[in-house]
N, CA, C and O atoms as a DFTB+ gen file, in Angstrom:
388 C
 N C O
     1  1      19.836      22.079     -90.192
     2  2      20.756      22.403     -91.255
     3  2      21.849      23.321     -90.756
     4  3      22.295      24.250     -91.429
     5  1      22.245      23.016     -89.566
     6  2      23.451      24.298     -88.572
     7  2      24.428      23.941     -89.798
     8  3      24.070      23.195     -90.709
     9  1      25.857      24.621     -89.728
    10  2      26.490      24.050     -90.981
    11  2      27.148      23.409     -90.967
    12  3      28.130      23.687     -90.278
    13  1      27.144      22.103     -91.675
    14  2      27.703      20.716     -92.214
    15  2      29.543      20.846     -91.991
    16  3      30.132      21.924     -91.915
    17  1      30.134      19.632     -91.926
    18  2      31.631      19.335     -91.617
    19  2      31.935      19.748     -92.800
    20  3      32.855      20.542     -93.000
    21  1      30.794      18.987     -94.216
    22  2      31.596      19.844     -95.665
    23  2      30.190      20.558     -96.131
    24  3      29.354      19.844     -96.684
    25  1      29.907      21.970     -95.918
    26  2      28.734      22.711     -96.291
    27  2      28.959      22.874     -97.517
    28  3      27.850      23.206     -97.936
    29  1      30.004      22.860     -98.823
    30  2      30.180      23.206     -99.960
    31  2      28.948      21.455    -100.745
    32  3      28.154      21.538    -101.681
    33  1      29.154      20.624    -100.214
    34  2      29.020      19.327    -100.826
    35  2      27.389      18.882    -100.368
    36  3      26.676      17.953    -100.747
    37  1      27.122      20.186     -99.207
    38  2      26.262      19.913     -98.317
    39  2      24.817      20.809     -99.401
    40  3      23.663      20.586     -99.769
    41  1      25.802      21.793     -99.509
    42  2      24.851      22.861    -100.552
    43  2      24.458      22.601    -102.060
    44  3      23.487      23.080    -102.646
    45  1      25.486      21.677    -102.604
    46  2      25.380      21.226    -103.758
    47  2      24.328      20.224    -103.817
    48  3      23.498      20.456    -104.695
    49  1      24.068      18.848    -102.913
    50  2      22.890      18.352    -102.441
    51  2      21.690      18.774    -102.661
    52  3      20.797      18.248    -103.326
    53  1      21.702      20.115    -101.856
    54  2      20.367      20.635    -101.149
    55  2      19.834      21.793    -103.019
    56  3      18.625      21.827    -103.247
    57  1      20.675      22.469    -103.944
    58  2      20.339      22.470    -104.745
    59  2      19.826      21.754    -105.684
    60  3      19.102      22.310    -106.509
    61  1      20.050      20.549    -105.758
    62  2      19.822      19.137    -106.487
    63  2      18.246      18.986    -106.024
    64  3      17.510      18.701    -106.969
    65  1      17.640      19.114    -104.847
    66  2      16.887      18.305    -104.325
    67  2      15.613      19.773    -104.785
    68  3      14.650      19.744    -105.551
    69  1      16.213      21.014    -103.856
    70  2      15.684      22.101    -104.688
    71  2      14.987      21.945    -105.907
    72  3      13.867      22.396    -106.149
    73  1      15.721      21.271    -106.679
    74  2      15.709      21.977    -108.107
    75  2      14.531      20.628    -108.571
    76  3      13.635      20.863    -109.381
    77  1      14.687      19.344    -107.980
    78  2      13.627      18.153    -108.234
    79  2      12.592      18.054    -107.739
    80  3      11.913      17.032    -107.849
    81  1      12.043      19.625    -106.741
    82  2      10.943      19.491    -106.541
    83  2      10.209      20.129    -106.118
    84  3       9.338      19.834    -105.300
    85  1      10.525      21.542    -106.807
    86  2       9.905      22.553    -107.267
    87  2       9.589      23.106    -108.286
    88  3      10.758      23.048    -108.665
    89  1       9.132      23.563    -109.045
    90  2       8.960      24.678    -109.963
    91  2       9.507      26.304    -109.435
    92  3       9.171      26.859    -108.389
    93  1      10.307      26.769    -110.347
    94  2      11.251      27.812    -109.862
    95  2      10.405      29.137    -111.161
    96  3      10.102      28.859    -112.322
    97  1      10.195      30.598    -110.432
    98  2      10.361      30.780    -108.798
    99  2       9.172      30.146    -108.394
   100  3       8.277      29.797    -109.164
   101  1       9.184      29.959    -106.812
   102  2       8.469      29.558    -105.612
   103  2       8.431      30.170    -104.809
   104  3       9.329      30.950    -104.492
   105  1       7.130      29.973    -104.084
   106  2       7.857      30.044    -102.812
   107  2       8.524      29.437    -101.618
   108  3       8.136      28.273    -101.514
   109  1       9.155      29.675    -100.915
   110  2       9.796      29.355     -99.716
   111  2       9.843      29.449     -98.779
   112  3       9.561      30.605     -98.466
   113  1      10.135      28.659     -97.711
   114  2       9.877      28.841     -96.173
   115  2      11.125      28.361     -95.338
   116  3      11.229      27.195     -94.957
   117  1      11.775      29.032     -95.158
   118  2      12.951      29.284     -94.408
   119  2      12.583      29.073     -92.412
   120  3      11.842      29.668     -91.630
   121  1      13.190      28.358     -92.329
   122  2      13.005      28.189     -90.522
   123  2      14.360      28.086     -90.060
   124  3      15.313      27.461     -90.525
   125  1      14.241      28.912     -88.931
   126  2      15.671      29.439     -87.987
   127  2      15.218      29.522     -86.886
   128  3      14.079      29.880     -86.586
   129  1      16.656      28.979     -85.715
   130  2      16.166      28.997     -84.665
   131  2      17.845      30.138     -83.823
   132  3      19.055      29.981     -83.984
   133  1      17.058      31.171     -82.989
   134  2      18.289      31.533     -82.613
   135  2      17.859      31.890     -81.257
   136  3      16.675      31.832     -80.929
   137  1      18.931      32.311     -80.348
   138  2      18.660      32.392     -78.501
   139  2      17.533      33.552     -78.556
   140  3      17.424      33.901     -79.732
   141  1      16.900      34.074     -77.953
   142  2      16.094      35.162     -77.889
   143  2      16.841      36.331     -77.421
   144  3      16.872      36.703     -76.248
   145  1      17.561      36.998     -78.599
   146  2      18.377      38.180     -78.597
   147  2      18.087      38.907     -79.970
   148  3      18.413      38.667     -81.133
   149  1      17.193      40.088     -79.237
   150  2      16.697      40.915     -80.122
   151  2      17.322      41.413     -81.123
   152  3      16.650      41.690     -82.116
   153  1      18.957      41.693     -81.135
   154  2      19.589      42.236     -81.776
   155  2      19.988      41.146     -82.551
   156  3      20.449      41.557     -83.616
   157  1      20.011      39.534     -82.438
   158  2      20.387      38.537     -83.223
   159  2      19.197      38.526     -84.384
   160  3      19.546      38.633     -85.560
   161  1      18.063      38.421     -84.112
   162  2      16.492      38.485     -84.553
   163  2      16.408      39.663     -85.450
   164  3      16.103      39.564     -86.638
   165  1      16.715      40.898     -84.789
   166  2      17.159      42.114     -86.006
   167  2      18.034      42.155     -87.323
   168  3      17.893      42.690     -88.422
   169  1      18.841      41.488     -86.832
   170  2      19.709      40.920     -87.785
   171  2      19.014      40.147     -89.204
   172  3      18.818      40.414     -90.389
   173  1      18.774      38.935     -88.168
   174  2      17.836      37.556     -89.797
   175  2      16.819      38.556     -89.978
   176  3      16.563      38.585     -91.182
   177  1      16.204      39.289     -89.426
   178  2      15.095      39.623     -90.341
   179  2      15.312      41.077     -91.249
   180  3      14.468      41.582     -91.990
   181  1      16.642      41.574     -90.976
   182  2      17.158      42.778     -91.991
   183  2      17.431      41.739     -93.051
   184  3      16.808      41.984     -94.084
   185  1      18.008      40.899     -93.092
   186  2      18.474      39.586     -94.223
   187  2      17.656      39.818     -95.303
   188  3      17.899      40.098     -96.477
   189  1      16.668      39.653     -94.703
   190  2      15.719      39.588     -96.127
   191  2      14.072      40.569     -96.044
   192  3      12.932      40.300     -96.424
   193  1      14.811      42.006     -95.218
   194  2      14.034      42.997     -95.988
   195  2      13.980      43.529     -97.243
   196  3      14.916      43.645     -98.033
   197  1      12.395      43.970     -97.445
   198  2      12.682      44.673     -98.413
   199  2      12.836      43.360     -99.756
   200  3      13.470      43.595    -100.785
   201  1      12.075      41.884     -99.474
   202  2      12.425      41.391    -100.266
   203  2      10.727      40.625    -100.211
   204  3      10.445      39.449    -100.440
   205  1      10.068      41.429     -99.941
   206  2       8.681      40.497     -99.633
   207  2       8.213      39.321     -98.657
   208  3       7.539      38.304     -98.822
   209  1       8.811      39.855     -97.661
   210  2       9.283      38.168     -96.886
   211  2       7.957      38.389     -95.791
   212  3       7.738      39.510     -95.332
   213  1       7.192      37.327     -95.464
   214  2       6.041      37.020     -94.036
   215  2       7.144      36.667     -93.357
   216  3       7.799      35.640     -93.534
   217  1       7.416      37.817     -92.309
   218  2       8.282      36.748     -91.196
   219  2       7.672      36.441     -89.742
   220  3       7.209      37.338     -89.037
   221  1       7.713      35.109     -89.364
   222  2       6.958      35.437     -87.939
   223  2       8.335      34.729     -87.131
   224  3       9.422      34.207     -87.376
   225  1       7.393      35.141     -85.933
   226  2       8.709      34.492     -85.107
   227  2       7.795      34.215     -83.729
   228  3       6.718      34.744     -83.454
   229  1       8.254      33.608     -83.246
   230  2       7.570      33.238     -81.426
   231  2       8.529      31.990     -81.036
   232  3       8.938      31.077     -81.753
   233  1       8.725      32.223     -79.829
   234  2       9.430      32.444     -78.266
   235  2       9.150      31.011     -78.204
   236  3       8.165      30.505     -78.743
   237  1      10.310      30.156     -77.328
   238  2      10.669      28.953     -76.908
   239  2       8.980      29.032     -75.725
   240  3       8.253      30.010     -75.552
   241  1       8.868      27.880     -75.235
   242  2       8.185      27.719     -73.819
   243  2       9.000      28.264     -72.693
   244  3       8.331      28.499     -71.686
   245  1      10.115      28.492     -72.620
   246  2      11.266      29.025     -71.819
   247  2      11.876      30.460     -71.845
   248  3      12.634      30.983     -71.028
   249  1      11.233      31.066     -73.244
   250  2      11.802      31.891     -73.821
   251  2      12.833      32.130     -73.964
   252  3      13.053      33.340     -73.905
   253  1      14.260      31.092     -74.269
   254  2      15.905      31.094     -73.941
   255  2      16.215      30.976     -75.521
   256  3      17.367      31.209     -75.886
   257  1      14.931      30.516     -76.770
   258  2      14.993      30.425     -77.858
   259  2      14.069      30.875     -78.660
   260  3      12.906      30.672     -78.310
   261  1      14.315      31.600     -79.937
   262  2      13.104      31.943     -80.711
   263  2      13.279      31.651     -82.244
   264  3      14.225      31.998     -82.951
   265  1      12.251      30.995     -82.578
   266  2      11.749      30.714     -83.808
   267  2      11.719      31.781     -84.585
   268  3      11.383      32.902     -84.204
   269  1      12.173      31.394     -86.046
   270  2      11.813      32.695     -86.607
   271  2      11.755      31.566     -88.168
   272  3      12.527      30.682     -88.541
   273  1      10.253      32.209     -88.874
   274  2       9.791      31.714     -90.002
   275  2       9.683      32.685     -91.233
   276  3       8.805      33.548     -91.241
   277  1      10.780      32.519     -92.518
   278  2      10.852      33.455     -93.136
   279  2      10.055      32.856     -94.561
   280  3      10.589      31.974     -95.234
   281  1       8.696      33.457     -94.934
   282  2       8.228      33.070     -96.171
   283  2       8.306      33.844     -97.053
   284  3       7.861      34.947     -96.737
   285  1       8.911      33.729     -98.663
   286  2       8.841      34.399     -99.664
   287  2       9.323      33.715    -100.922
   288  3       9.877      32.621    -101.033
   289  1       8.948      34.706    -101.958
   290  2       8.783      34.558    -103.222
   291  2      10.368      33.989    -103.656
   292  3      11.036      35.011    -103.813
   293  1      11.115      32.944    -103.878
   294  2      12.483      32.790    -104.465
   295  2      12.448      32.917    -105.926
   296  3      11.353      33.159    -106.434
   297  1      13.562      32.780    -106.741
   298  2      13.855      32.832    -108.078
   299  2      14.519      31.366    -108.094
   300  3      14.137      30.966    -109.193
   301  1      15.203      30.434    -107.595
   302  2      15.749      29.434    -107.998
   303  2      16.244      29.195    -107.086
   304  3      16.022      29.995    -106.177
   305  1      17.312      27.839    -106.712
   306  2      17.688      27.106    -105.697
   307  2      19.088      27.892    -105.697
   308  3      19.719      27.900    -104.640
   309  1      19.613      28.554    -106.824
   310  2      20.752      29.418    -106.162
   311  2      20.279      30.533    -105.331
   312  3      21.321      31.003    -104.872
   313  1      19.416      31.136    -104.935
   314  2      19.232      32.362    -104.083
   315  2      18.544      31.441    -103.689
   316  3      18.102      31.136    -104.796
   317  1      18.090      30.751    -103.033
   318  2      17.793      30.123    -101.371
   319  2      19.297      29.763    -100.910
   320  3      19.709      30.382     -99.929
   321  1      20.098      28.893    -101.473
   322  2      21.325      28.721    -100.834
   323  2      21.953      30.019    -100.592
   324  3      22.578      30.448     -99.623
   325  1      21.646      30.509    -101.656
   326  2      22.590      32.096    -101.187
   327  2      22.261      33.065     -99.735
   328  3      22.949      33.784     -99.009
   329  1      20.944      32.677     -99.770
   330  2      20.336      33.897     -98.369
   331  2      20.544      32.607     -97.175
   332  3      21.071      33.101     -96.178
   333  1      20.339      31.429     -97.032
   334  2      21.249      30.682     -96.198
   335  2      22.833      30.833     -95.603
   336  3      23.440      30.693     -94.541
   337  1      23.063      31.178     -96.886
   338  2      24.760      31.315     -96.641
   339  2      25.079      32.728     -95.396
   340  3      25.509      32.734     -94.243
   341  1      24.474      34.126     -96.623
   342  2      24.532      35.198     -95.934
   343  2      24.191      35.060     -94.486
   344  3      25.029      35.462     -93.679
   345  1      22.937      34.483     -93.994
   346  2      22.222      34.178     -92.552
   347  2      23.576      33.601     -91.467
   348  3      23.998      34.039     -90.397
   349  1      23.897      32.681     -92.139
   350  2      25.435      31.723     -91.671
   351  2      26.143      32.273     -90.983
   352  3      26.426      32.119     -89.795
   353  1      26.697      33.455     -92.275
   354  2      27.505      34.341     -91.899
   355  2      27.151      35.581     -91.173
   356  3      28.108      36.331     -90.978
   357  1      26.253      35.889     -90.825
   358  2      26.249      37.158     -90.348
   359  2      25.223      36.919     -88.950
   360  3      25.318      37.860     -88.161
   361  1      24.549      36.149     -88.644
   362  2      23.454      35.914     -87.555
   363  2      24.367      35.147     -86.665
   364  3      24.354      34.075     -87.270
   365  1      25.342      34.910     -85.396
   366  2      26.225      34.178     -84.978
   367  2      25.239      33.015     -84.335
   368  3      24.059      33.292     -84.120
   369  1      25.827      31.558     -84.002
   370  2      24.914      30.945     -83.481
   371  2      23.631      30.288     -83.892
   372  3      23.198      29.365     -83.202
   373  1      22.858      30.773     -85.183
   374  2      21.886      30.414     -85.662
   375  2      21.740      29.086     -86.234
   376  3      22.662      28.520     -86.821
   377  1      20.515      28.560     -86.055
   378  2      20.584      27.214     -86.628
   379  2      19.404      26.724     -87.446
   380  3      18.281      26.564     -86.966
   381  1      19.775      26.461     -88.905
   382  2      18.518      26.914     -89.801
   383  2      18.285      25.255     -89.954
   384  3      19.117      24.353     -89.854
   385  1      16.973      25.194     -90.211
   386  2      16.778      23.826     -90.291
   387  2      15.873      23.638     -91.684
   388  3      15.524      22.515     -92.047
């Protein structure tokens, strides 16, 4: 899910699909992949402190990439797109899938 040629049309989608097949709130499981740079990793996981989040994370076979798995409690398919967005913008490079 790196971001789309049109992410506005891309997000409107992904709320639609959200919203048909869940029960809201939920929970959620957010997966990101970014280079193994601690200070990139500090970053996504300030994102969503302080918000109840299991985050794990572990290291490529190469260690040149690291996983990072963010689980928590959402309110609706607008705040998952929303903490996507923020991640977008502020984690450089990241690629959420």
């Amino acid at each position: 899910m790196s971001t789309p040629p049109n992410s506005e049309e891309f997000y409107e989608k992904l709320k639609t699909q959200l919203h048909d097949t869940a029960l809201w709130p939920t929970e959620y499981l957010y997966k990101f992949i970014v280079k193994s740079d601690l200070e990139k990793i500090a970053k996504l996981e300030a994102i969503f402190d302080n918000m109840g989040a299991v985050i794990n994370t572990k290291e490529s076979k190469n260690g040149k990439y690291t996983s990072v798995s963010v689980n928590l409690l959402m309110r609706n398919p607008d705040a998952v797109i929303e903490k996507y967005k923020e991640v977008a913008e502020k984690v450089e490079g990241v690629i959420s899938l």
